[in-house]
DORO-187884 format. One record per residue (C-alpha): residue number from 1; residue in one letter; x, y, z. Coordinates in Angstrom, 3 decimals. Layout:
BEGIN
R   num   residuo          x          y          z
R   NUM         a          X          Y          Z
...
This chain:
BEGIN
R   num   residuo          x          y          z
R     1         x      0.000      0.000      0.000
R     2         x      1.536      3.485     -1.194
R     3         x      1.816      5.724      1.982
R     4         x      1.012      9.795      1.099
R     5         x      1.021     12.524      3.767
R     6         x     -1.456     14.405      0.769
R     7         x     -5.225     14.718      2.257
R     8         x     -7.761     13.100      0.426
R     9         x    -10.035     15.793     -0.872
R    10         x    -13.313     14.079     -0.697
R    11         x    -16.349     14.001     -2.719
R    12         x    -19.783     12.666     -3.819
R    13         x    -21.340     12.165     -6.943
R    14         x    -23.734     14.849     -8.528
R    15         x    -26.085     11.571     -8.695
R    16         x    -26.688     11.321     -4.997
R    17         x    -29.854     11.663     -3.605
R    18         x    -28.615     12.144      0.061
R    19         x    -30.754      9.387      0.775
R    20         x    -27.543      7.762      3.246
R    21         x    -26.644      5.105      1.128
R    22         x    -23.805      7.112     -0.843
R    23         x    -19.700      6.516     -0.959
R    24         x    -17.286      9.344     -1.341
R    25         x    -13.901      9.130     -2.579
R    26         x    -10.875     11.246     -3.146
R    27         x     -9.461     10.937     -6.830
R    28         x     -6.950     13.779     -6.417
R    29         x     -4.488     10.792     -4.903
R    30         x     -4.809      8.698     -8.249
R    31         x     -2.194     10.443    -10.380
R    32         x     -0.083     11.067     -7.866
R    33         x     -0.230      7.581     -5.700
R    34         x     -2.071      5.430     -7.663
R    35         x     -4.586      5.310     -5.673
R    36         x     -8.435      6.127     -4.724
R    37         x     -9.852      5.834     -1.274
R    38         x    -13.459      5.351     -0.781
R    39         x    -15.422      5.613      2.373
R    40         x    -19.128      5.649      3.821
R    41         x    -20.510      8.797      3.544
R    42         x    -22.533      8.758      6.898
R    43         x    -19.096      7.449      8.917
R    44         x    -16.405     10.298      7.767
R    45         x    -14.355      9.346     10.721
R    46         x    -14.900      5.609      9.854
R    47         x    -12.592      3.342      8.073
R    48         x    -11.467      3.474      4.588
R    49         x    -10.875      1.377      1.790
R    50         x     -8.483      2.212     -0.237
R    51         x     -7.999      0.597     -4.144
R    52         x     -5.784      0.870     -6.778
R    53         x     -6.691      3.475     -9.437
R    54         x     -6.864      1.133    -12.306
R    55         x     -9.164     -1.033    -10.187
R    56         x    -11.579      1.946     -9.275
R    57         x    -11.022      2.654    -13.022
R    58         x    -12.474     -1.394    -13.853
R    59         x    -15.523     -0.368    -11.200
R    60         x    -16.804      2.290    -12.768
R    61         x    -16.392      0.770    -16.327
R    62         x    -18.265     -1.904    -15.169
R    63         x    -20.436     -0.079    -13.642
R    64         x    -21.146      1.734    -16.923
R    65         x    -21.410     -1.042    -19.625
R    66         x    -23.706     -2.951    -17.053
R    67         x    -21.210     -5.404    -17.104
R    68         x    -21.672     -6.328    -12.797
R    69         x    -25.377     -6.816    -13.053
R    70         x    -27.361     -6.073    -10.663
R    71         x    -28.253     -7.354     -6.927
């Protein structure tokens, strides 16, 4: 795991509802670290997840061409 003193700046998509089901993440460590954290937007102070950029990159194609159905 890469190790950054850099805050995460984080944010949540335009698409939220605020209904309390929403993630945030912080893409401004990607280019930089190679990284993008992602955490539960009602627990700020809570754990986080972090993933490699190219692997957030495979979520949100997939999330895109419907590829990861649906639950």
């Amino acid at each position: 795991m890469t190790t950054t003193t850099e805050s995460p700046r984080w944010f949540k998509s335009s698409y939220s509802n605020n209904g309390g089901t929403c993630v945030e993440i912080a893409t401004n460590l990607a280019i930089p670290h190679g990284i993008v954290p992602v955490r539960d937007s009602k627990r700020p102070g809570g754990p986080v997840l972090t993933v490699t950029a190219n692997a957030f990159a495979g979520l949100v194609t997939g999330i895109k061409t419907g590829d990861l159905g649906t639950a």
